[in-house]
N, C-alpha and C positions, 0 to 999 in steps of 0.2 A: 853177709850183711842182711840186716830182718825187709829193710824196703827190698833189695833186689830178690831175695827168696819169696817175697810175696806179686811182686809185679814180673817176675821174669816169665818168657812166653804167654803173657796173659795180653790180649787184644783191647788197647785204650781208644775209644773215639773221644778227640779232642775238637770242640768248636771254637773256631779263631786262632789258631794255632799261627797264620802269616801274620801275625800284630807281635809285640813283643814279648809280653807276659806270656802266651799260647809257646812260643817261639821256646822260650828259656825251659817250659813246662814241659813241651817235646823232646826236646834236648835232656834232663834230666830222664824223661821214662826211657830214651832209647839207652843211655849211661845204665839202667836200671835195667836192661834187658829185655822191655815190654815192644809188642808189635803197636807201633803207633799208626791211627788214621786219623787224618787231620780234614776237617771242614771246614772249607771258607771263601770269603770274599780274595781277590788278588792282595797285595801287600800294600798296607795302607799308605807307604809313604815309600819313597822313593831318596836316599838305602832306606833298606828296611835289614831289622836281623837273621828274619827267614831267608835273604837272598846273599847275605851278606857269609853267612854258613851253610849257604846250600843244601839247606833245611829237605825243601823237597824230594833230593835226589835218594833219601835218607829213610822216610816214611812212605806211607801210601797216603798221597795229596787229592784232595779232590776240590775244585773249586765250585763253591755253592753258595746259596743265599738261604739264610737261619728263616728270612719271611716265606719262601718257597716249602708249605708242612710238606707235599710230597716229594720233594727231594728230602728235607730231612729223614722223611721215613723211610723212606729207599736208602741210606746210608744207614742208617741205626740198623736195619732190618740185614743190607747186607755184611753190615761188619761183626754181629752177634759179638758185640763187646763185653766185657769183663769187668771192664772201668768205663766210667762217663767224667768229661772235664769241659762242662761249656763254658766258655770264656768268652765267644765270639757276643761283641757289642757297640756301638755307636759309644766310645768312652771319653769324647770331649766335651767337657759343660759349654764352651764357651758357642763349638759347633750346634748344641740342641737348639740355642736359640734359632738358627738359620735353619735349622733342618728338622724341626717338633716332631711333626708327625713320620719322619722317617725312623726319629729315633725309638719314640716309642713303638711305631712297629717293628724295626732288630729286638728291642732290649726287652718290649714286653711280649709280642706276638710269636719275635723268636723263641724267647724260652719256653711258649707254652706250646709250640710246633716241639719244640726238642721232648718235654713230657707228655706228649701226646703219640711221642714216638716210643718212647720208652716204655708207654703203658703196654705196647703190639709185644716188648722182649718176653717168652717166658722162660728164661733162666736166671740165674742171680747176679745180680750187676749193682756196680754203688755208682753211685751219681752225685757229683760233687757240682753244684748249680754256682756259679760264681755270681756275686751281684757287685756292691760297694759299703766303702764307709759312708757315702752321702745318701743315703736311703734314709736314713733319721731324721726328724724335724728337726733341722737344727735351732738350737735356742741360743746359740751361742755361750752355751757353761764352758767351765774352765775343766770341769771334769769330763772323764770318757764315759761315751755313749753305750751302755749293756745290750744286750740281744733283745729283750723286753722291753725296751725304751719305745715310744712311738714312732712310727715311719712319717716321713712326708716326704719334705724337699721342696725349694723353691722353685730352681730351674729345671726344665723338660728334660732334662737327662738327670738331674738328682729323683724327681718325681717318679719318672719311667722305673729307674730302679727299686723306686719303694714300690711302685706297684706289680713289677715284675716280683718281690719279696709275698705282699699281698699273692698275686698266683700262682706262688710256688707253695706256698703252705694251706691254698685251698687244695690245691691237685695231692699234694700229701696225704691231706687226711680223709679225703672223697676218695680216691684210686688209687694211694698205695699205701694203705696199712697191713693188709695183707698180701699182699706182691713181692716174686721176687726181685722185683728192683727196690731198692731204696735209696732214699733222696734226702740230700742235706743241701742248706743255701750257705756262705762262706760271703763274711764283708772284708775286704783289706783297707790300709790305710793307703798314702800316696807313696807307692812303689816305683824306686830310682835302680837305675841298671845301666848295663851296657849293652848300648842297641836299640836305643827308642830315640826314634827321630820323629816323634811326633809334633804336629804344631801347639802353638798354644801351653806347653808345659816348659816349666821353669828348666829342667836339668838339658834336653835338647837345645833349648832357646841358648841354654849358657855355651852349652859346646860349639852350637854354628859359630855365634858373636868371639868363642876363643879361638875357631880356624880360623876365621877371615880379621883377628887381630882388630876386633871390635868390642866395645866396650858393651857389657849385657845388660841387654831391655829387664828393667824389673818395673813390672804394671801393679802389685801390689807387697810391698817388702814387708806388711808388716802382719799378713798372714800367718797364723801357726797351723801346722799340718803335723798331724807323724806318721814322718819321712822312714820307710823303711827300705830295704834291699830287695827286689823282686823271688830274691830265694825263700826268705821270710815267712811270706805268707803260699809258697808253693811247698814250703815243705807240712806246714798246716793241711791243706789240700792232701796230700799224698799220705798224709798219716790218717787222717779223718775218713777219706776213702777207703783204705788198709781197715782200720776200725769197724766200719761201715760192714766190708763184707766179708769179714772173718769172726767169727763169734769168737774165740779163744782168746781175741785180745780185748774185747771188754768185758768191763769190772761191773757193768750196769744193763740193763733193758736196754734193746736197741733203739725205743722212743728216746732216750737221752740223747742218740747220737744221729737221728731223723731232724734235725731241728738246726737253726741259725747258729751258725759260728764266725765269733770277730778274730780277725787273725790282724793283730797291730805290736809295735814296736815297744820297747819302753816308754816310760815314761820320759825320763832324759831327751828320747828322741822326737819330742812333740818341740819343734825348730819355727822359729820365724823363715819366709823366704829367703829374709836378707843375711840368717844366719846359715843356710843353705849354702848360698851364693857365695859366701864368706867362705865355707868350706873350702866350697869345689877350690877356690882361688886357690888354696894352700899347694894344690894340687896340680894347678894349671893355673901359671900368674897371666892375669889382666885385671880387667876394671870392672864395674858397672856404673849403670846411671838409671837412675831415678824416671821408669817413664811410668806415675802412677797418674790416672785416667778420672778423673771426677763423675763424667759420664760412661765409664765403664759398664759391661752390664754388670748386674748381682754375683758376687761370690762369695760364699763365710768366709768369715773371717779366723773363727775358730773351730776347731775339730780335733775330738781326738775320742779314741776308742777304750773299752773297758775288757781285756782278755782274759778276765778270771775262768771264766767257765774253759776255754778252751786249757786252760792249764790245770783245773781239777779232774776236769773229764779225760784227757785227753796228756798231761804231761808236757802239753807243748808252752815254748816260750820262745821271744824271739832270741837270735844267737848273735848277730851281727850289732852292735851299737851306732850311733847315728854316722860316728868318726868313721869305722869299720866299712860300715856300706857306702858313706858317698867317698872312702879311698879304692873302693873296689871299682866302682864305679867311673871314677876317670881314669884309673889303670887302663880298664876298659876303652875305653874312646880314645886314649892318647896313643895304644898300640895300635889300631882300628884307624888313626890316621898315618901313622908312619905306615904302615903296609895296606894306605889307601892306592882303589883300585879293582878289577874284576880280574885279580890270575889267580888259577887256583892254588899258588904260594899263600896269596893275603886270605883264600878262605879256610885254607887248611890252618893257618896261624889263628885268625879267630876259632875259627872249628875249636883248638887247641888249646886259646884262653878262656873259652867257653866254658870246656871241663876241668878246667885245671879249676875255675873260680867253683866252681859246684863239688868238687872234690874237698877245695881248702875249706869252703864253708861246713862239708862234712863232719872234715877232720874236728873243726870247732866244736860242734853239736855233740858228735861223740865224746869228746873231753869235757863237756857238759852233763852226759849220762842223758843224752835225752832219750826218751822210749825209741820215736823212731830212728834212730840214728847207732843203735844198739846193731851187736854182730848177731843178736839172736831171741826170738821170743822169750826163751827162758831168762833173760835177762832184764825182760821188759815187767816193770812195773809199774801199772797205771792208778 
């Protein structure tokens, strides 16, 4: 397989890796045969997925903080990584308002600690800078937002990320146009999975309110997001980095591929909450109810992303449909509760549905012909 021939014994530094997304990212590189080290804060939530698969005992874990630059550099410096995947961030909107200034020092001061480290590597490393879809000023169009559109953001953690975007593509073109590291930033849309127990987000909120046989809180049903599968935009990441630092797989200048990439779902899958919610139900029967908030704080209402570029450059498309990821999705949690609990039976089981779901998504992508998803470069055309 063209990913495991590229990432196999190559040393990945992953930031955030105990949050979910990081979680599912680690798990696929180590499936992929990459030596994984993982940077971060303890697990943000309690389960969390990193604990719940034993994440740690797995990788080289190090628990650190993204604002501390000389820890960061002390970990980039001792892991002379191959691959970079920061992920590690302050990623609740509703949290920035309580926590501004914390957030923007993880989201913006982090990531310029993590290329400040990178600049010390000198061997060749691709760096995939993760940020969001909500770094665009939203205007609320019906259409998706391109990579060129302008940054803003309302709330402290949609802002923080534009301006985290804003220093990533200063440090780009001041300090590594000739370097051998290079650096790409990557926006996803709202990524659903199994294993996020975060607050504040619709698909955890629904799963508590279905174990305790409660009816789910919905604060704004009439939301449109695209809603996609957390493998979605990690297999963008994995092929973009692949790209990054193998010249034989691209078709163009490496400037084309130093640069913003949106990694979002179809079109189809741009969902109201309450069509979400409707979902999951099919999946896991209960209720909802209606708990929308007038004094709420700000959140758009509308969102959705534009993935052309990623799919001429790069071949990539998402594989999962909206049905596809949120069935994968409470698969997920419905096993996760019958083999709730800390024995290593229930983690070896998750362990187990973990790879099975990033194996079947494989399977898809390949039956798709996607480049990355291919048994072999020569079969890759980009």
């Amino acid at each position: 397989m063209l990913l495991h021939d590229i990432y196999a014994g190559k040393t990945v530094w992953v930031s955030g890796h105990t949050g979910f997304k990081g979680a599912w990212l680690a798990t696929w590189l180590l499936e992929l045969g990459a030596k994984v080290h993982g940077f971060a804060l303890e697990p943000p939530t309690a389960p969390s997925l990193f604990d719940q698969i034993e994440l740690g005992e797995r990788i080289q874990h190090e628990i650190a903080d993204l604002r501390d630059a000389a820890a960061v550099k002390r970990s980039i410096q001792a892991a002379q990584p191959d691959f970079v995947f920061h992920l590690g961030a302050q990623a609740i909107v509703r949290l920035s308002y309580d926590q501004p200034v914390a957030t923007y020092m993880t989201n913006v001061i982090g990531t310029i600690n993590v290329m400040e480290a990178l600049r010390t590597l000198e061997k060749p490393c691709a760096a995939v800078l993760i940020t969001t879809d909500k770094c665009y000023e939203n205007r609320e169009w019906l259409h998706g937002y391109r990579e060129e559109d302008p940054l803003g953001g309302f709330d402290p953690y949609s802002s923080s990320k534009a301006a985290a975007e804003i220093a990533i593509a200063s440090w780009r073109r001041s300090f590594f146009t000739s370097h051998p590291v290079r650096i790409a930033s990557v926006r996803a849309g709202n990524v659903i999975g199994g294993g996020d127990w975060a607050q504040d987000r619709i698909v955890p909120d629904c799963i508590r309110a279905l174990q305790q046989e409660q009816p789910i809180p919905v604060r704004n049903k009439v939301a449109t997001r695209p809603w996609q599968h957390v493998l979605d935009p990690l297999s963008g990441y994995l092929w973009l980095a692949a790209v990054l630092r193998q010249p034989s797989l691209r078709p163009y200048e490496p400037r084309f591929f130093t640069s913003p990439f949106n990694f979002g779902p179809n079109l189809e899958s741009n969902r109201t909450v309450a069509d979400l919610v409707t979902e999951v139900l099919k999946h896991w029967p209960g209720s909802w109810a209606d708990k929308s908030d007038t004094n709420a704080v700000h959140e758009a209402k509308f969102l959705n992303l534009a993935v052309d570029k990623a799919f001429h450059l790069l071949g990539w498309k998402p594989v999962w449909g909206f049905e596809e990821a949120v069935a994968a999705t409470v698969a997920w949690y419905r096993q996760a509760n019958e083999a709730a609990g800390d024995s290593p039976s229930a983690s070896r089981q998750l362990q187990d549905l973990t790879r099975q779901q990033i194996s079947q998504y494989h399977e898809v992508a390949a039956d798709a012909v996607l480049p990355w998803a291919l048994a072999s470069s020569a079969e890759t055309k980009l």
